[in-house]
Backbone as CSV, one residue per row, in Angstrom:
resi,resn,N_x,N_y,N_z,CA_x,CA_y,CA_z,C_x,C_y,C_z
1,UNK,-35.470,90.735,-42.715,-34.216,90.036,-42.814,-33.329,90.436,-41.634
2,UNK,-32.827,89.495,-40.788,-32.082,89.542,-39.809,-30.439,89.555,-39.997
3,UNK,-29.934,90.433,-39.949,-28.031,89.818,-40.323,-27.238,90.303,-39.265
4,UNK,-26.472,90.045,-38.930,-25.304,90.102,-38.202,-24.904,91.433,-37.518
5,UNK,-25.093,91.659,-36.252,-25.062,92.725,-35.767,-23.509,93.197,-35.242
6,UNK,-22.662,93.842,-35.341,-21.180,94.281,-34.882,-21.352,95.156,-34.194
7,UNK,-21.088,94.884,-32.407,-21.144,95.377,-31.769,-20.143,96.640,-31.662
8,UNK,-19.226,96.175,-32.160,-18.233,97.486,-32.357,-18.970,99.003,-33.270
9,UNK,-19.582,98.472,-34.146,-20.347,99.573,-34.807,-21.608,100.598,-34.128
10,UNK,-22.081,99.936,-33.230,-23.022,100.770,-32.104,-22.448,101.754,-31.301
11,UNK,-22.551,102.930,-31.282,-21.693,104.043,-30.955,-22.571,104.248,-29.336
12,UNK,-23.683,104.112,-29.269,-24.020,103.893,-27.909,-22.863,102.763,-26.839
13,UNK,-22.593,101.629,-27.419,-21.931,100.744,-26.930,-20.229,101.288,-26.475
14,UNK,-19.801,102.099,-27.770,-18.228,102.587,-27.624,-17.828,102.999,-26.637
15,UNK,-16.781,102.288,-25.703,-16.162,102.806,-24.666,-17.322,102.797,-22.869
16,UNK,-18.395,101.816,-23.191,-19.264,101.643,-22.155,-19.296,100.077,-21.455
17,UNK,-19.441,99.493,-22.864,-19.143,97.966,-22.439,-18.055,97.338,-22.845
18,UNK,-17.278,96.312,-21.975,-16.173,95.489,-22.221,-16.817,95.251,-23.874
19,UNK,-16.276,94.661,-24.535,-16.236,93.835,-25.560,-16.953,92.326,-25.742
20,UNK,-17.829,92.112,-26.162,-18.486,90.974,-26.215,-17.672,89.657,-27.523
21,UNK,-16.966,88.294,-26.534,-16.501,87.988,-27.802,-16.763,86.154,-27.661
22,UNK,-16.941,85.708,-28.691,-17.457,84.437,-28.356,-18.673,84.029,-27.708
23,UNK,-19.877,85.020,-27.840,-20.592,84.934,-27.280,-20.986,85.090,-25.956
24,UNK,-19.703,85.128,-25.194,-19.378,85.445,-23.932,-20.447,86.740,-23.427
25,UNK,-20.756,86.675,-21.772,-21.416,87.476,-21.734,-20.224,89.111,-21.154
26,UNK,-20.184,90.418,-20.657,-19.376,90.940,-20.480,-18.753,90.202,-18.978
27,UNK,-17.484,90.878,-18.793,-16.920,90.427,-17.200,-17.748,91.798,-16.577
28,UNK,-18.205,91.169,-15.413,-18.512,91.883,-14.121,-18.109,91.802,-13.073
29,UNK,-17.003,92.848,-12.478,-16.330,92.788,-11.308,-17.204,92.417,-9.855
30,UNK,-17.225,91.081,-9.740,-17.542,90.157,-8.413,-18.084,91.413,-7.237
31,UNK,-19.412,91.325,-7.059,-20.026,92.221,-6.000,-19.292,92.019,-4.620
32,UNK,-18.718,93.064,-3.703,-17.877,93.007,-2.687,-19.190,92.809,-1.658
33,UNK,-18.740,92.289,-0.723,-19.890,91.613,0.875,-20.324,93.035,1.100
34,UNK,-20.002,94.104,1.103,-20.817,95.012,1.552,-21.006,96.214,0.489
35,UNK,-21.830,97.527,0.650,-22.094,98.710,-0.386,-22.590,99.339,0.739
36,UNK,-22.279,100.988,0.407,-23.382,101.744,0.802,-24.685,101.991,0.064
37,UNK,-25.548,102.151,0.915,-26.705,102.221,-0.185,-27.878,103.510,0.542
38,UNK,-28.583,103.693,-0.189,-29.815,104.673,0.131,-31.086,103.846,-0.241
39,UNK,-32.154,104.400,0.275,-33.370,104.013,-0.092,-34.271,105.117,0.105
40,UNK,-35.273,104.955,-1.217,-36.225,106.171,-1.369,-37.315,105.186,-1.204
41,UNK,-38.286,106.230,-0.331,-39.826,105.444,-0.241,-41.164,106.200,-1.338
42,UNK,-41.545,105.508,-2.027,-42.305,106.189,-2.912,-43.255,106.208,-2.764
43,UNK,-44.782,106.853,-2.981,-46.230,106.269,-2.903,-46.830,106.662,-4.088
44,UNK,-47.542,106.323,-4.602,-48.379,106.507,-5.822,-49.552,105.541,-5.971
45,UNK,-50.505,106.028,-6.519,-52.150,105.753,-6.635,-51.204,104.111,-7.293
46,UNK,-52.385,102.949,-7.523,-52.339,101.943,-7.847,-53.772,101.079,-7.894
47,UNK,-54.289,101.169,-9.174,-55.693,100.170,-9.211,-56.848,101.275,-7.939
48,UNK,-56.917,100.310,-7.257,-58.007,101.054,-6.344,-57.482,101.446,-4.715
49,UNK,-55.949,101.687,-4.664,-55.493,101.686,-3.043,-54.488,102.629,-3.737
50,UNK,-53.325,102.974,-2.852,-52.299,103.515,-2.919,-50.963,102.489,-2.522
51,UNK,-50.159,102.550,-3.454,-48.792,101.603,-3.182,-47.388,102.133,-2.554
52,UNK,-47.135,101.412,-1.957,-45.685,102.281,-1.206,-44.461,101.397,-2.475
53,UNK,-43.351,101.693,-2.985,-42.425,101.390,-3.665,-41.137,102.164,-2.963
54,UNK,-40.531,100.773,-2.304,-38.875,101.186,-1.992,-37.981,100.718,-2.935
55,UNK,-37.001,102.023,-3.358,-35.777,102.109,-4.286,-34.577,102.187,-3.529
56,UNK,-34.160,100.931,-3.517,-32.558,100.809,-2.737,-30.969,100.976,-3.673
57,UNK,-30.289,101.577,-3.794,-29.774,102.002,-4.955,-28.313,102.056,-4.134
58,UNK,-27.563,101.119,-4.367,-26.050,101.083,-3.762,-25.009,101.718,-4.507
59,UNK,-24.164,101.828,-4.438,-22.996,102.975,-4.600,-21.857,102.038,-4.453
60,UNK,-20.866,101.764,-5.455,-19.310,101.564,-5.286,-18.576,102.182,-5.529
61,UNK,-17.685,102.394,-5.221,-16.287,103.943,-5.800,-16.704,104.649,-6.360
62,UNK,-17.405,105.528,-5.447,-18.086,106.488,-5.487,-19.715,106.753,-6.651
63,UNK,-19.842,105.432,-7.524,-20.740,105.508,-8.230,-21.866,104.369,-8.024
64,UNK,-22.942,104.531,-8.655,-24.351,103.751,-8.246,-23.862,102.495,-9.279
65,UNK,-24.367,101.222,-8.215,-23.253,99.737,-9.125,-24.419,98.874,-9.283
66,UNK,-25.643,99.143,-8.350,-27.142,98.552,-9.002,-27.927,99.151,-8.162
67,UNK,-29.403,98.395,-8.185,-30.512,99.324,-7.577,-31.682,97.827,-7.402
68,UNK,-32.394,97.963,-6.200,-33.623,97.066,-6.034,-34.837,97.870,-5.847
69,UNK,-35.912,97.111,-6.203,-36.985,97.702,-6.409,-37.495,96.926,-5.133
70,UNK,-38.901,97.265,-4.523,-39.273,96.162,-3.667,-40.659,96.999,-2.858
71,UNK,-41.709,96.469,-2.862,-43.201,96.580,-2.480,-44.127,95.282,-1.919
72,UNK,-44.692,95.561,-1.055,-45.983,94.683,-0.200,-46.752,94.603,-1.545
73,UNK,-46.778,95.294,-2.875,-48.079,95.270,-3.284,-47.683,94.009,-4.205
74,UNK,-48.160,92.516,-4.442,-47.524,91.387,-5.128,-47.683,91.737,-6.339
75,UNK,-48.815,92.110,-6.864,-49.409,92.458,-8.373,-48.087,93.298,-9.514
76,UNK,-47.428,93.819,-7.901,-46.091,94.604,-8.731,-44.941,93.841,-8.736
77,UNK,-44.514,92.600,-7.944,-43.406,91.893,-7.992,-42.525,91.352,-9.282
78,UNK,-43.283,90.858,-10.267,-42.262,90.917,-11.284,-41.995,91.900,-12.092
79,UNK,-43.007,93.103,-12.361,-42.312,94.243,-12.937,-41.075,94.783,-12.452
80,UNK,-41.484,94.783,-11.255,-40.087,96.047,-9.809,-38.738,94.469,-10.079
81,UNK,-38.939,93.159,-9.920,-37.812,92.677,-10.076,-37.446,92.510,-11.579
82,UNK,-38.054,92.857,-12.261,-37.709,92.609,-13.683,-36.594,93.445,-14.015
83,UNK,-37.270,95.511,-13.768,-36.675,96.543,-13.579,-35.417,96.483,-12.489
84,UNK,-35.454,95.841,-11.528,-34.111,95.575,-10.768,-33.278,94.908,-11.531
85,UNK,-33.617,93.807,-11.955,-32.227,93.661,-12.585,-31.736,93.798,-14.196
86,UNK,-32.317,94.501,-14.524,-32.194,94.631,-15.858,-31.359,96.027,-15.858
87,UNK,-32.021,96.799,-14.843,-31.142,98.380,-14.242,-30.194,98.056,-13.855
88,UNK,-30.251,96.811,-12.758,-28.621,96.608,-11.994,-27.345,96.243,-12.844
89,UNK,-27.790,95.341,-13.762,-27.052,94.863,-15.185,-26.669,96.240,-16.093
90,UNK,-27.586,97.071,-15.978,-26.661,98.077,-16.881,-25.879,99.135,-15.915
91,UNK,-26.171,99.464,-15.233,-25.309,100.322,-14.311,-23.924,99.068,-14.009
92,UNK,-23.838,97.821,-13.645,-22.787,97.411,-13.296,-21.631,96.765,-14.860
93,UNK,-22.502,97.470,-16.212,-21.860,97.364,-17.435,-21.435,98.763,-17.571
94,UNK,-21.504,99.553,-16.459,-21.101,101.279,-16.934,-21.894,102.394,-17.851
95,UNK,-22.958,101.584,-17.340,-24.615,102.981,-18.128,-24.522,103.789,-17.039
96,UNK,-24.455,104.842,-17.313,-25.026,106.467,-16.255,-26.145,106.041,-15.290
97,UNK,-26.454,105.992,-14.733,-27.118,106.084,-13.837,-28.601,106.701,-14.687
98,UNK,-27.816,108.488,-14.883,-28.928,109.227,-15.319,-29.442,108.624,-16.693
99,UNK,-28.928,107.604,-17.459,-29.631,107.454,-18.764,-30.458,106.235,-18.151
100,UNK,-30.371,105.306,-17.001,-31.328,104.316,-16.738,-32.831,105.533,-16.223
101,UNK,-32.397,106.213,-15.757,-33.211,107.217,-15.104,-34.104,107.721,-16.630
102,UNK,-33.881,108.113,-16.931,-34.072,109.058,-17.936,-34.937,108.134,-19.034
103,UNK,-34.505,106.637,-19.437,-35.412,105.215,-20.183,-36.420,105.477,-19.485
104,UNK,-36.834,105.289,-18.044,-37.538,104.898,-16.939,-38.624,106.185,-16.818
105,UNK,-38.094,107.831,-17.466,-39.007,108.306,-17.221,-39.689,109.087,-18.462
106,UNK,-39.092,108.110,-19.869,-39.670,108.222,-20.959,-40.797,107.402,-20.948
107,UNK,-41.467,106.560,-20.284,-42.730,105.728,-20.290,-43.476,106.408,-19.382
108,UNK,-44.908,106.414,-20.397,-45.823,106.676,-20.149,-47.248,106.139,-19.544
109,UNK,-48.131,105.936,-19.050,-49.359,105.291,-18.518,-50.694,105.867,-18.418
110,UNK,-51.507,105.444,-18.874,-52.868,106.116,-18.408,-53.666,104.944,-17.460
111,UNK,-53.079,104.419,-16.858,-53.403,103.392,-15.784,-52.675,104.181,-14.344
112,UNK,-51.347,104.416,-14.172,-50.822,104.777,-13.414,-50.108,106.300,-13.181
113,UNK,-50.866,107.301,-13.937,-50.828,108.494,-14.287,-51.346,109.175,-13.382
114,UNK,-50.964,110.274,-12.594,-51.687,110.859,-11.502,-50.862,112.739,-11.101
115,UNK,-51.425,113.421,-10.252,-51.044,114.027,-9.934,-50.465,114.084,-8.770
116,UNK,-48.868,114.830,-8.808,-49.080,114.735,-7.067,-48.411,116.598,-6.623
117,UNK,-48.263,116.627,-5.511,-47.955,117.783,-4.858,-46.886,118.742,-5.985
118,UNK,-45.696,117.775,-6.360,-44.963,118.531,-7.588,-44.909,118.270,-8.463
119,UNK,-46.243,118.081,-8.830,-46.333,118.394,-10.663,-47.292,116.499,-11.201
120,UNK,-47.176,116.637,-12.329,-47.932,115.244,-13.005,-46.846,114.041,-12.633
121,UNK,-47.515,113.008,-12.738,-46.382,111.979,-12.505,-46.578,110.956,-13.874
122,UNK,-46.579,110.807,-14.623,-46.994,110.013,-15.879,-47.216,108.411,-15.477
123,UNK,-46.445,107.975,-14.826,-46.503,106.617,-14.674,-45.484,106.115,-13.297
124,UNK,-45.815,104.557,-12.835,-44.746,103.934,-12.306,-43.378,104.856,-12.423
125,UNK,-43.015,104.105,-13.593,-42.032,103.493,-14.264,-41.161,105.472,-14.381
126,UNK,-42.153,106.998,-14.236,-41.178,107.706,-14.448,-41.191,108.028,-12.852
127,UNK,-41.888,107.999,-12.247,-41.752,107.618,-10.216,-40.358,107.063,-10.136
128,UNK,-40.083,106.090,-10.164,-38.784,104.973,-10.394,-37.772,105.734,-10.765
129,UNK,-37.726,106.305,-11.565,-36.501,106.594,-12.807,-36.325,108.144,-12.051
130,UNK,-37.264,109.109,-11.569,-36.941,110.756,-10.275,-36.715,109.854,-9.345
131,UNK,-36.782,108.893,-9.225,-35.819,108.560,-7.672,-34.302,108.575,-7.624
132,UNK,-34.062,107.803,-8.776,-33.482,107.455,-9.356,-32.321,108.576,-9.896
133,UNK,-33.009,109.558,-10.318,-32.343,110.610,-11.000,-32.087,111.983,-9.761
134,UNK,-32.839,111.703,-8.923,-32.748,112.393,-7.387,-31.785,111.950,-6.838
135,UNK,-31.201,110.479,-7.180,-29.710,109.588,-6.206,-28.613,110.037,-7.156
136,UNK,-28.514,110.112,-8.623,-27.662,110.649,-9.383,-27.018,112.248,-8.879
137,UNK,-28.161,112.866,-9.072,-27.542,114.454,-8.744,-27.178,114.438,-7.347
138,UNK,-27.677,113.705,-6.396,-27.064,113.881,-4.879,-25.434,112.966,-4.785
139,UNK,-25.248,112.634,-5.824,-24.069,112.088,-5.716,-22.804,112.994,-6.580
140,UNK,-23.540,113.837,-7.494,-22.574,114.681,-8.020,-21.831,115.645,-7.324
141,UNK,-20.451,116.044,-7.295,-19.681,116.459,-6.896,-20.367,118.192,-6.201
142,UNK,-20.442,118.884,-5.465,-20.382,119.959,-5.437,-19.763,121.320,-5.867
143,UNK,-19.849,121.839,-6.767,-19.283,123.189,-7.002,-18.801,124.217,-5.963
144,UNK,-19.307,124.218,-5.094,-19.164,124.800,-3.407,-17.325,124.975,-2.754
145,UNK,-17.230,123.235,-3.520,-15.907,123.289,-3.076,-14.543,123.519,-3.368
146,UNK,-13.974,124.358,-2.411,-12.600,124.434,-2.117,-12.013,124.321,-3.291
C-alpha cells in the first residue's frame, strides 16, 4: 500500500532542501558562466583493458555545486552521466559533498573489484565517490591557521 509521503516529516530532508510545494520541483540558483573546478584522473581494471575516468567537480562560494563524470570507454557513458547528474542535482539541493561520496562508496562489485597500490578498491562506483571525498577534505578549512 502506497500513501502519501510528507516531506516535512523526513528528517534527512530538514533544513537541506527548499520545500517542495505543488509539485513544483526545488528552486536552483541559475548556474553562473563560469566555476572553478578540479579534475581527478582515475584508472581502474575494466572487462578486459584498463579505463581512464575523469572527475571534474566545480566549486561555488567556496563549496562543490556539481561534478561530471567523463571516459573514452562508451560501455561506461550512461552510468558516469547518469551519476553526473543525479550527484550534480544533489550537491546543487545542498547534500554534503561527503554524503554523495560516501552513497558512492557504499557499492560494491565483483565485476569491478580490484586491488590497487593503496589498498582494495571494491568497485567503480567507490573509485568515484575517494575522488570525490579527496575534493571534500581538500576544500576543508585548515586548522594551521592564524
Amino acid at each position: 500500500m502506497v500513501t502519501d509521503v510528507n516531506i516535512d516529516q523526513i528528517s534527512l530532508f530538514e533544513g537541506t532542501l527548499p520545500r517542495v510545494r505543488d509539485g513544483a520541483p526545488p528552486v536552483v540558483d541559475e548556474r553562473p558562466d563560469t566555476l572553478d573546478s578540479k579534475t581527478y584522473r582515475l584508472t581502474a581494471p575494466f572487462a578486459t583493458t584498463e579505463v581512464e575516468i575523469y572527475v571534474t567537480i566545480s566549486d561555488r562560494d567556496g563549496r562543490p555545486f556539481e561534478f561530471f563524470l567523463n571516459s573514452a570507454n562508451m560501455e561506461l557513458g550512461e552510468y558516469l552521466a547518469a551519476v553526473s547528474l543525479l550527484g550534480s542535482r544533489m550537491l546543487r539541493n545542498g547534500f554534503p559533498l561527503e554524503l554523495v561520496a560516501k552513497d558512492l562508496m557504499d557499492i560494491a562489485s565483483p565485476h569491478t573489484s580490484h586491488m590497487r597500490r593503496d589498498g582494495f578498491c571494491q568497485s567503480l562506483s567507490w573509485l568515484i565517490g575517494r575522488a570525490l571525498q579527496r575534493h571534500a577534505e581538500s576544500c576543508e578549512p585548515s586548522n594551521d591557521a592564524p
